[in-house]
DSSP file (Angstrom, degrees, kcal/mol; ACC not computed):
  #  RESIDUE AA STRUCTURE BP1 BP2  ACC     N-H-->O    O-->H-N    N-H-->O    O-->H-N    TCO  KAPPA ALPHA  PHI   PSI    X-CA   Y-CA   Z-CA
    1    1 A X              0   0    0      0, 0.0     3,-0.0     0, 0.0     0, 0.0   0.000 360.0 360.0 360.0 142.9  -16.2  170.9  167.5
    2    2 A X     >  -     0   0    0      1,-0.1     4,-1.8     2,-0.1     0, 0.0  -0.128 360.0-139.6 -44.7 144.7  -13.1  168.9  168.1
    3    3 A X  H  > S+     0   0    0      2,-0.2     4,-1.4     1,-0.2     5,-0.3   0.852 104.5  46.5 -94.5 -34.3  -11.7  167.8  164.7
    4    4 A X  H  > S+     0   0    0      1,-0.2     4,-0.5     2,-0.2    -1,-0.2   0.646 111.2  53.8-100.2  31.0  -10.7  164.4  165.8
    5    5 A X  H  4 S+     0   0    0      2,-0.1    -1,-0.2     3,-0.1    -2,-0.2   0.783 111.7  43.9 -55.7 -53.9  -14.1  164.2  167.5
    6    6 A X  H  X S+     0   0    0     -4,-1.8     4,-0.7     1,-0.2     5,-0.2   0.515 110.9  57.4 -82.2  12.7  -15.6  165.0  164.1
    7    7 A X  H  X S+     0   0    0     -4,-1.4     4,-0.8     2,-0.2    -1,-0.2   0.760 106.9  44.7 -96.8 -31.4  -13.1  162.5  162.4
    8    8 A X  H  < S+     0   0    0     -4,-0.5    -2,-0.1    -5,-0.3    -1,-0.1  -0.118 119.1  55.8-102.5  34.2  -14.2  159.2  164.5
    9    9 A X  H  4 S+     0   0    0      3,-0.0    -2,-0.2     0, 0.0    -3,-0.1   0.524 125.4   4.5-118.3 -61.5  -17.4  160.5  163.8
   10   10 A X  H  < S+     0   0    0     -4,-0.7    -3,-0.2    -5,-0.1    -2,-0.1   0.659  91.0 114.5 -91.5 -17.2  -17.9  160.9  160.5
   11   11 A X  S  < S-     0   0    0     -4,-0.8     3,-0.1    -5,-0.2    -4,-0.0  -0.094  84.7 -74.9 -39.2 135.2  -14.5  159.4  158.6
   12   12 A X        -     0   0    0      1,-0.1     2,-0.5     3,-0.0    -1,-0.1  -0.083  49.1-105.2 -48.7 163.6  -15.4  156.2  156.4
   13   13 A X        -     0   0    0     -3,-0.1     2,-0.4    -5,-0.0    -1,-0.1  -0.746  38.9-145.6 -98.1 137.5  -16.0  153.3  158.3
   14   14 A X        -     0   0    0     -2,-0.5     2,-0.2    -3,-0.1    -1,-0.0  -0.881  14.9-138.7-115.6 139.2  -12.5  150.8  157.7
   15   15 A X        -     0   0    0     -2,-0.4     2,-0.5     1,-0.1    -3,-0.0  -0.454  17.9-115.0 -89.1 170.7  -13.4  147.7  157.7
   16   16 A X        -     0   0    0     -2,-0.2     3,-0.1     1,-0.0    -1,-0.1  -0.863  23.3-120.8 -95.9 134.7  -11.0  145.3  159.7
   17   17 A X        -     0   0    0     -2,-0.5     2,-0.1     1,-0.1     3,-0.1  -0.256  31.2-113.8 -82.4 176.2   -9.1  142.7  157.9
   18   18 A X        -     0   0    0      1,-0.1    -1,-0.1     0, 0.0     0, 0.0  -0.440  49.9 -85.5 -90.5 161.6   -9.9  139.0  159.2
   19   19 A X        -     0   0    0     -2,-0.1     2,-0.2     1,-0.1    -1,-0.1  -0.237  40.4-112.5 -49.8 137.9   -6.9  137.5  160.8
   20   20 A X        -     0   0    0     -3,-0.1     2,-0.5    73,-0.0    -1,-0.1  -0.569  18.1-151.3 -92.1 163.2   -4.3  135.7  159.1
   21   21 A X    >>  -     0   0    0      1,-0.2     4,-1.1    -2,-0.2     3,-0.7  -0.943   8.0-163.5-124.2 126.0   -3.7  132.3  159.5
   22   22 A X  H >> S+     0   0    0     -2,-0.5     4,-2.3     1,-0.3     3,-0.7   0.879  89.8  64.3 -75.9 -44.6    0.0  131.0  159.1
   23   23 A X  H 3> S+     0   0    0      1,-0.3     4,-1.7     2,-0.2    -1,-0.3   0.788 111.2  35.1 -68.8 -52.7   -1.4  127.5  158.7
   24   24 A X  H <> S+     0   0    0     -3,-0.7     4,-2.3     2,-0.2    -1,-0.3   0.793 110.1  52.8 -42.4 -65.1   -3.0  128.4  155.9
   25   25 A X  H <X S+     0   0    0     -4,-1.1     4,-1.4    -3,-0.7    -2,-0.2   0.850 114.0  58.8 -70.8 -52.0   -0.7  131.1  153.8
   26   26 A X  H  < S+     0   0    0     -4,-2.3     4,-0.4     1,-0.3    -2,-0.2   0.675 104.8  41.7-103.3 -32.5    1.9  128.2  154.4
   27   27 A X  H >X S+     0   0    0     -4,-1.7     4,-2.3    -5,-0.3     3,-1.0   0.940 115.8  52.6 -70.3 -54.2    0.0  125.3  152.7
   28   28 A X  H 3X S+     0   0    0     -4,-2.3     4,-2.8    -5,-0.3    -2,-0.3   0.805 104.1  50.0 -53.3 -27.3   -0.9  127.3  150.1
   29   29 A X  H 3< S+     0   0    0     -4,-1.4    -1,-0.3     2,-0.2    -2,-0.2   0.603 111.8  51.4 -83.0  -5.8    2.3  128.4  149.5
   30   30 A X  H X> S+     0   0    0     -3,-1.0     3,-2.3    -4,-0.4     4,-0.8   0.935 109.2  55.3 -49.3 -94.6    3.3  124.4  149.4
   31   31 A X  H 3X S+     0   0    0     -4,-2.3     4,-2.3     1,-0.3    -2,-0.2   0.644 114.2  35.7 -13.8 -61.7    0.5  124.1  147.1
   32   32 A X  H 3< S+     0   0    0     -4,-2.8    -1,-0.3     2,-0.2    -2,-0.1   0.305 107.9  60.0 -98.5  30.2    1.9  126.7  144.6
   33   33 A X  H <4 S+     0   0    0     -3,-2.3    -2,-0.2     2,-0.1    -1,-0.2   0.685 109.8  47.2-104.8 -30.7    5.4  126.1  144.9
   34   34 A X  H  X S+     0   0    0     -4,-0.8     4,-2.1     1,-0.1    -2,-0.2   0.852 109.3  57.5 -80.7 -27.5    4.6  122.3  143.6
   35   35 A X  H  X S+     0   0    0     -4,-2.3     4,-2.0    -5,-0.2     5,-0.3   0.978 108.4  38.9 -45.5 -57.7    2.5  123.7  141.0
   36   36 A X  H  4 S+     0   0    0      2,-0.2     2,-0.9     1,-0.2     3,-0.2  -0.609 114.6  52.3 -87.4 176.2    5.0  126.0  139.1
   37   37 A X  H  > S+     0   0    0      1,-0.2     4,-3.6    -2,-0.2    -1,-0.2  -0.829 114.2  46.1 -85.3 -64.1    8.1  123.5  139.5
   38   38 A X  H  < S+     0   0    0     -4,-2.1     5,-0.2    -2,-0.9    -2,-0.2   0.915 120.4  44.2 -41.2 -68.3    5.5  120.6  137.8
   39   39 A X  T >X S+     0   0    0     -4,-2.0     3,-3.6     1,-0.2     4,-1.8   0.913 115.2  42.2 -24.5 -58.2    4.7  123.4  135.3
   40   40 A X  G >4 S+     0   0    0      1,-0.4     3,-1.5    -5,-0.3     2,-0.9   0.983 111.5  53.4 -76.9 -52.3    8.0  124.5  134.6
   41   41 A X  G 3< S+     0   0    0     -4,-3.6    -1,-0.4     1,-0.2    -2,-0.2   0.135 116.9  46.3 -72.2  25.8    9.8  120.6  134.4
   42   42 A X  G <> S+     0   0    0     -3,-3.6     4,-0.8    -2,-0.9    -1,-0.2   0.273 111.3  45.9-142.3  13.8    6.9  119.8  131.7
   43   43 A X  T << S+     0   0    0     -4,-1.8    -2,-0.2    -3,-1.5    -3,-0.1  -0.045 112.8  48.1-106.1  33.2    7.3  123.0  129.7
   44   44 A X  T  > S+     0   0    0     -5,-0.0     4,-1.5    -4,-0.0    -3,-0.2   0.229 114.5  55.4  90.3 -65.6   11.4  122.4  129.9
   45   45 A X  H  > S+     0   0    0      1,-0.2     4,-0.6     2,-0.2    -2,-0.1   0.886 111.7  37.4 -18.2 -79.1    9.9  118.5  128.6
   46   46 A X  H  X S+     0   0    0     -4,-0.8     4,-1.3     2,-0.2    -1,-0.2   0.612 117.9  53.4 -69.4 -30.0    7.8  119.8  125.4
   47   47 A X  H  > S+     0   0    0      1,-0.2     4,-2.0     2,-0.1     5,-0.2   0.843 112.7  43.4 -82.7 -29.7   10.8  122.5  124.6
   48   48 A X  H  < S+     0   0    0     -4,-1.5    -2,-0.2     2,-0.2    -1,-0.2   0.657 118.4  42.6 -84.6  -9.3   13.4  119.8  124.7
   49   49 A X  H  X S+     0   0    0     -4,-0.6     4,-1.6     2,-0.1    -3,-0.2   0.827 121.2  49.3 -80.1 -44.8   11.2  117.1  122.5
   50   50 A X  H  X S+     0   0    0     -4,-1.3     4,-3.2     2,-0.2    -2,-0.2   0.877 110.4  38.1 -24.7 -68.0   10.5  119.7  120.7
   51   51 A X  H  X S+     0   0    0     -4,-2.0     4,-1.0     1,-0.2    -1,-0.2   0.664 122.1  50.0 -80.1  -8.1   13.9  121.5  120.0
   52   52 A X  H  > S+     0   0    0     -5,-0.2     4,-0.9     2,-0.2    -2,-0.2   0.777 109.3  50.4-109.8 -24.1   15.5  117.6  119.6
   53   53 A X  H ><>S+     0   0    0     -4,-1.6     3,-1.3     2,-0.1     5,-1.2   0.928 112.5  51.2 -85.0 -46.4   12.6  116.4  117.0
   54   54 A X  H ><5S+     0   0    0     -4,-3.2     3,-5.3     3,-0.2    -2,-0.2   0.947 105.7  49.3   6.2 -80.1   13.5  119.6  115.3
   55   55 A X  H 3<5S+     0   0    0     -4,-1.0    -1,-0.2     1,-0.2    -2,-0.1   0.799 107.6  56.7 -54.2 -17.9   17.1  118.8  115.1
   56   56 A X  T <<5S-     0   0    0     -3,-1.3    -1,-0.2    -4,-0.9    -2,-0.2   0.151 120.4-108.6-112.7  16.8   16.1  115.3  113.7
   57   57 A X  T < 5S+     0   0    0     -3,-5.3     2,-0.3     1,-0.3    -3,-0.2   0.973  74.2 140.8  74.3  41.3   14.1  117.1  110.7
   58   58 A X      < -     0   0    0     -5,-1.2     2,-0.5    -4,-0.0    -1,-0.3  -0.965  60.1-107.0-141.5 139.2   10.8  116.1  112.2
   59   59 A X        +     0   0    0     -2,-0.3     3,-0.3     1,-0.2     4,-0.1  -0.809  35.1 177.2-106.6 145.1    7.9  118.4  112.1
   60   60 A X    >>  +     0   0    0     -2,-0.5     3,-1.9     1,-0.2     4,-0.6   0.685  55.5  97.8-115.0 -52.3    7.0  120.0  115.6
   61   61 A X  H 3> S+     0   0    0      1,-0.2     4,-0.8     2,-0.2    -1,-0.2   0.484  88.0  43.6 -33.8 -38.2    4.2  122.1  114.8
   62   62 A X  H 3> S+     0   0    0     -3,-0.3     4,-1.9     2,-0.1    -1,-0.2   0.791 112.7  48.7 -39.3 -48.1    1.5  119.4  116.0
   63   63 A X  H X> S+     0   0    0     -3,-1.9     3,-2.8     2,-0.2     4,-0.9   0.972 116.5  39.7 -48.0 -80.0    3.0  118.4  118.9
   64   64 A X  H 3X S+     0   0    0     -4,-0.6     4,-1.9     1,-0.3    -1,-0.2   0.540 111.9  63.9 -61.7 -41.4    3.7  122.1  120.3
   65   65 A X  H 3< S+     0   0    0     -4,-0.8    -1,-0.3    -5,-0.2    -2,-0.2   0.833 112.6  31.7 -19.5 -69.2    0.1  122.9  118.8
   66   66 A X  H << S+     0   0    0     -3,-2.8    -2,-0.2    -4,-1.9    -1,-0.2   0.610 113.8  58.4 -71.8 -16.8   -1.5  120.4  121.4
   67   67 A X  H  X S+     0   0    0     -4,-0.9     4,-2.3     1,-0.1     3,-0.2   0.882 109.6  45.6 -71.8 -49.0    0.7  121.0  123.7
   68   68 A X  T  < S+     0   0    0     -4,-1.9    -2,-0.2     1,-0.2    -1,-0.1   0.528 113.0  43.4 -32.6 -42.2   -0.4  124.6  123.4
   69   69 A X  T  4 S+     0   0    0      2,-0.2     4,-0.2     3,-0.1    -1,-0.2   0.190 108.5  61.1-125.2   8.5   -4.5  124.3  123.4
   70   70 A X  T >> S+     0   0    0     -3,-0.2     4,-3.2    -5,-0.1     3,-1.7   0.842 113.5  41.6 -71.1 -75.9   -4.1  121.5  126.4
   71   71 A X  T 3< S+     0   0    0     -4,-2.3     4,-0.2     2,-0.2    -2,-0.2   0.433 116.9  43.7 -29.4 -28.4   -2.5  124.7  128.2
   72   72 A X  T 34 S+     0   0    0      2,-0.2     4,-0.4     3,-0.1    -1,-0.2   0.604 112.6  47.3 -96.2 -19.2   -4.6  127.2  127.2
   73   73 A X  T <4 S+     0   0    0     -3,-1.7     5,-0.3    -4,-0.2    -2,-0.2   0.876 118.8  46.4 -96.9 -25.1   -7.8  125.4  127.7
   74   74 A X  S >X S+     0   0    0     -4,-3.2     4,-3.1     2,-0.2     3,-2.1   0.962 112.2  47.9 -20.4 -78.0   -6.2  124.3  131.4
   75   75 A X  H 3> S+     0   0    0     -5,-0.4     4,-0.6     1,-0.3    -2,-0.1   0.910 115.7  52.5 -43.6 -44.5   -5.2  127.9  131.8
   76   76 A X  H 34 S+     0   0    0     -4,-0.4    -1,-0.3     2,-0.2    -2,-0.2   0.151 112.3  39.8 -82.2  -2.0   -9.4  128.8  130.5
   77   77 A X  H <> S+     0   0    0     -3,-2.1     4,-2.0     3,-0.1    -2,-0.2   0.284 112.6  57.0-129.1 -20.2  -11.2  126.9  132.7
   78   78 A X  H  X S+     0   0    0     -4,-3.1     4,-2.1    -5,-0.3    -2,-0.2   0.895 113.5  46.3 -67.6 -24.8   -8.5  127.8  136.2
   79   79 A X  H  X S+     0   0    0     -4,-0.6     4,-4.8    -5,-0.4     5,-0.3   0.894 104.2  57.4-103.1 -47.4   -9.4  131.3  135.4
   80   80 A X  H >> S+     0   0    0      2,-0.2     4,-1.2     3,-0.1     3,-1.1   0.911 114.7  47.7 -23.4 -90.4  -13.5  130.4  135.1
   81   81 A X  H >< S+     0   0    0     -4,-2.0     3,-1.0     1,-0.3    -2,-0.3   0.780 105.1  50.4 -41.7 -64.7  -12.8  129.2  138.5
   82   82 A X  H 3< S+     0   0    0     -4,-2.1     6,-0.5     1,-0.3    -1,-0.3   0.902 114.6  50.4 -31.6 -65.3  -10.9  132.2  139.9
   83   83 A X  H << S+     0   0    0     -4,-4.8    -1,-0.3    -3,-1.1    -2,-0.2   0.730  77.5 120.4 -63.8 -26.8  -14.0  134.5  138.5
   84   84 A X    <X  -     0   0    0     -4,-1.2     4,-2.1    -3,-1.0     5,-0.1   0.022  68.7-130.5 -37.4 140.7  -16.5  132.6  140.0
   85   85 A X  H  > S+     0   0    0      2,-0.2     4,-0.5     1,-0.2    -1,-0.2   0.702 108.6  49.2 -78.9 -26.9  -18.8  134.9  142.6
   86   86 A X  H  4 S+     0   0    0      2,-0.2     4,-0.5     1,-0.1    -1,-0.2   0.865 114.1  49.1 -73.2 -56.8  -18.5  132.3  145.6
   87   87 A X  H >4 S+     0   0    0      1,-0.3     3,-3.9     2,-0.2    -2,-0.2   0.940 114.0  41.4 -43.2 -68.0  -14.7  132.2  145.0
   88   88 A X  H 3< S+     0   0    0     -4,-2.1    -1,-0.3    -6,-0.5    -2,-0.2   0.720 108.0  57.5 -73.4 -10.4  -14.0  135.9  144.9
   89   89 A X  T 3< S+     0   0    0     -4,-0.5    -1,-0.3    -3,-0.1    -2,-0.2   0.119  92.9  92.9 -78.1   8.1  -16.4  136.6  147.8
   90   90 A X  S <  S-     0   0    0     -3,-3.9     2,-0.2    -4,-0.5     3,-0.1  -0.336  96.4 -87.0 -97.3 173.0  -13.9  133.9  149.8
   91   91 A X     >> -     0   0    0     -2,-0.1     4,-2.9     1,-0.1     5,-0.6  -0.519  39.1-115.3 -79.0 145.6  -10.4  135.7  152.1
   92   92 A X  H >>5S+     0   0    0      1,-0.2     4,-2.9    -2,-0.2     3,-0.7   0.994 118.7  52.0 -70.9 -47.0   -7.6  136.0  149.6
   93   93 A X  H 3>5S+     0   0    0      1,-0.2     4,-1.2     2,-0.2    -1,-0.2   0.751 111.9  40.3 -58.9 -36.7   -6.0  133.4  152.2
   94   94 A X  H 3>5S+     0   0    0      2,-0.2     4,-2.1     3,-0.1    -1,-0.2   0.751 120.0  45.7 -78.4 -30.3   -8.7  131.1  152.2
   95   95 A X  H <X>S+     0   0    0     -4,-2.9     4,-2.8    -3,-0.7     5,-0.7   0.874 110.7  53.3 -68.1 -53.8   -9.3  131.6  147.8
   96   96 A X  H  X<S+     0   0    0     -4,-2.9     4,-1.8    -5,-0.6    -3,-0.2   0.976 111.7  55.2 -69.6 -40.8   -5.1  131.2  147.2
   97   97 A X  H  X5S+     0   0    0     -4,-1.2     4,-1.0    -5,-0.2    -2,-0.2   0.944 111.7  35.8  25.5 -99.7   -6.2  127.8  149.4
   98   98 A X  H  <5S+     0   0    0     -4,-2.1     5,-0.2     2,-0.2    -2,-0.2   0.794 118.2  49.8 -72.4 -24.1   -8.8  126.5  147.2
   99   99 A X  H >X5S+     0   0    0     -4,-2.8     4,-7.0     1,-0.2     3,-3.1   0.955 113.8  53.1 -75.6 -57.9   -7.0  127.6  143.6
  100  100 A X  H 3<<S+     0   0    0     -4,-1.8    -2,-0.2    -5,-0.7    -1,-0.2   0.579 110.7  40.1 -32.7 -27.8   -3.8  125.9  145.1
  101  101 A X  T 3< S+     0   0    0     -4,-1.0    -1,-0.3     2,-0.1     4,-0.3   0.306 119.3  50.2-123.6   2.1   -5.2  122.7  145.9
  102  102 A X  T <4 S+     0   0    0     -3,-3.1     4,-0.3    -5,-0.2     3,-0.3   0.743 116.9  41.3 -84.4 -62.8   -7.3  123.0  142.4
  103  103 A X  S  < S+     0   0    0     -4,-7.0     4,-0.3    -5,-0.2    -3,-0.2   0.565 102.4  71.7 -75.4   0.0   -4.3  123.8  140.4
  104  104 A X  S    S+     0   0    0     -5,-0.4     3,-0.2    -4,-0.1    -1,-0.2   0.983  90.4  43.5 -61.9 -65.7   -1.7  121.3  142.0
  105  105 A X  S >>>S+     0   0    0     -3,-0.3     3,-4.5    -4,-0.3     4,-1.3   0.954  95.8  63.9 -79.7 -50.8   -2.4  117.7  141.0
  106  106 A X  H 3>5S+     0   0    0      1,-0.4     4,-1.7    -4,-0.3    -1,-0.2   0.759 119.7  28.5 -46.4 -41.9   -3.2  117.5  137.5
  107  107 A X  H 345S+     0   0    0     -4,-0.3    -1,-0.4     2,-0.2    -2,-0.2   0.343 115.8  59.2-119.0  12.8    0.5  118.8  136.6
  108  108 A X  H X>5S+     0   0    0     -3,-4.5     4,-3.4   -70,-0.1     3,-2.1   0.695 116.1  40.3 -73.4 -64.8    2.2  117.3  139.9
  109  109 A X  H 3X5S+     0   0    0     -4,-1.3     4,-1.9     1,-0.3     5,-0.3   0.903 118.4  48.8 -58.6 -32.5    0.8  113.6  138.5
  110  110 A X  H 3<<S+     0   0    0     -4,-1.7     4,-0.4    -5,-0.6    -1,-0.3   0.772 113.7  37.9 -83.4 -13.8    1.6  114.6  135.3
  111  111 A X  H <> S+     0   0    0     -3,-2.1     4,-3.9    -5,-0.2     5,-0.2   0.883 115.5  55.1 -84.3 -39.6    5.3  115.8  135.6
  112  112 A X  H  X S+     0   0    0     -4,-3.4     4,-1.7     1,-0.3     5,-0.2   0.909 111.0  48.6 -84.7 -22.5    6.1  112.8  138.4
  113  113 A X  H  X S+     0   0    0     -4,-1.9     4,-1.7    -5,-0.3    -1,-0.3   0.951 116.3  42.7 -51.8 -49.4    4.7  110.3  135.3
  114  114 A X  H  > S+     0   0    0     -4,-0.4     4,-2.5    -5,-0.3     5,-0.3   0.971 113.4  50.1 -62.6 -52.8    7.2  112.3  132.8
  115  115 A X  H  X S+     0   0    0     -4,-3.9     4,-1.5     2,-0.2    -1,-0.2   0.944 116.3  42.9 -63.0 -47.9   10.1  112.3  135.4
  116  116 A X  H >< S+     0   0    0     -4,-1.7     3,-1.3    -5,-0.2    -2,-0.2   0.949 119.5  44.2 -45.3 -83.0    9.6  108.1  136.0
  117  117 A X  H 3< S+     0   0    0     -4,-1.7    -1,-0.2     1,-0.3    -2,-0.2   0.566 117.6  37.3 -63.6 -26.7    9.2  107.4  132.4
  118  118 A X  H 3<        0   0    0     -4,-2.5    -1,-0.3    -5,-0.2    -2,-0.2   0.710 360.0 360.0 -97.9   2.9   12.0  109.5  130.7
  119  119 A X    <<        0   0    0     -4,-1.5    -3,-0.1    -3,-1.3    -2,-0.1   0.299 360.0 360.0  88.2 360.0   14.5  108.9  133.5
C-alpha cells in the first residue's frame, strides 16, 4: 500500500479551526485595551494616595488592605467566570468577546469617576 494512501486513511482526524472573524478579535481587543489602561490609572491612583498618605505619617495599611480584597475578590469571581463549562466550550474569539465585555465597565466607570473627581 501507498504510504500516503495509508496516511489519509488512518492519520488522526484534524479538526478544522472555525473561521476568524476580524470584527470580532478587533472589539475584543477594544474591550481589553480599555480594561488594562482603567486598571492600570487606578492602581497608579491607590499607589500614589498611598505613597503621599505615607509621606504625611498616616497609616496606609487599611486603605491598601481594601484596596487589595476588592481586587482579589474582582479578580475571584472573573476567573469563576473564565472556568465556567459553557464559557470554555465557546471559540477563544467568541470567549475573549464575552470576558472583555464582562471585564470592561466596572473599572472603565470607575477610573473615568477617579479621573473627573481628582482632576
Amino acid at each position: 500500500m501507498d504510504s500516503r494512501t495509508y496516511d489519509a486513511l488512518y492519520r488522526p482526524a484534524r479538526i478544522a479551526p472555525p473561521p476568524r472573524r476580524p470584527g470580532v478579535v478587533l472589539l475584543s481587543a477594544v474591550l481589553w485595551l480599555l480594561t488594562s489602561v482603567s486598571v492600570s490609572w487606578l492602581c497608579f491612583l491607590v499607589g500614589m494616595t498611598a505613597l503621599w498618605g505615607a509621606a504625611s505619617g498616616e497609616p496606609v495599611g487599611g486603605f491598601l488592605l481594601c484596596y487589595s480584597a476588592v481586587l482579589c475578590g474582582g479578580a475571584g469571581m472573573f476567573v469563576a467566570v473564565c472556568r465556567a463549562p459553557a464559557v470554555r466550550r465557546m471559540s477563544g474569539d467568541v470567549r475573549s468577546l464575552l470576558l472583555g465585555a464582562l471585564a470592561c465597565p466596572v473599572p472603565l466607570v470607575l477610573a473615568t469617576a477617579a479621573w473627573f473627581s481628582v482632576g
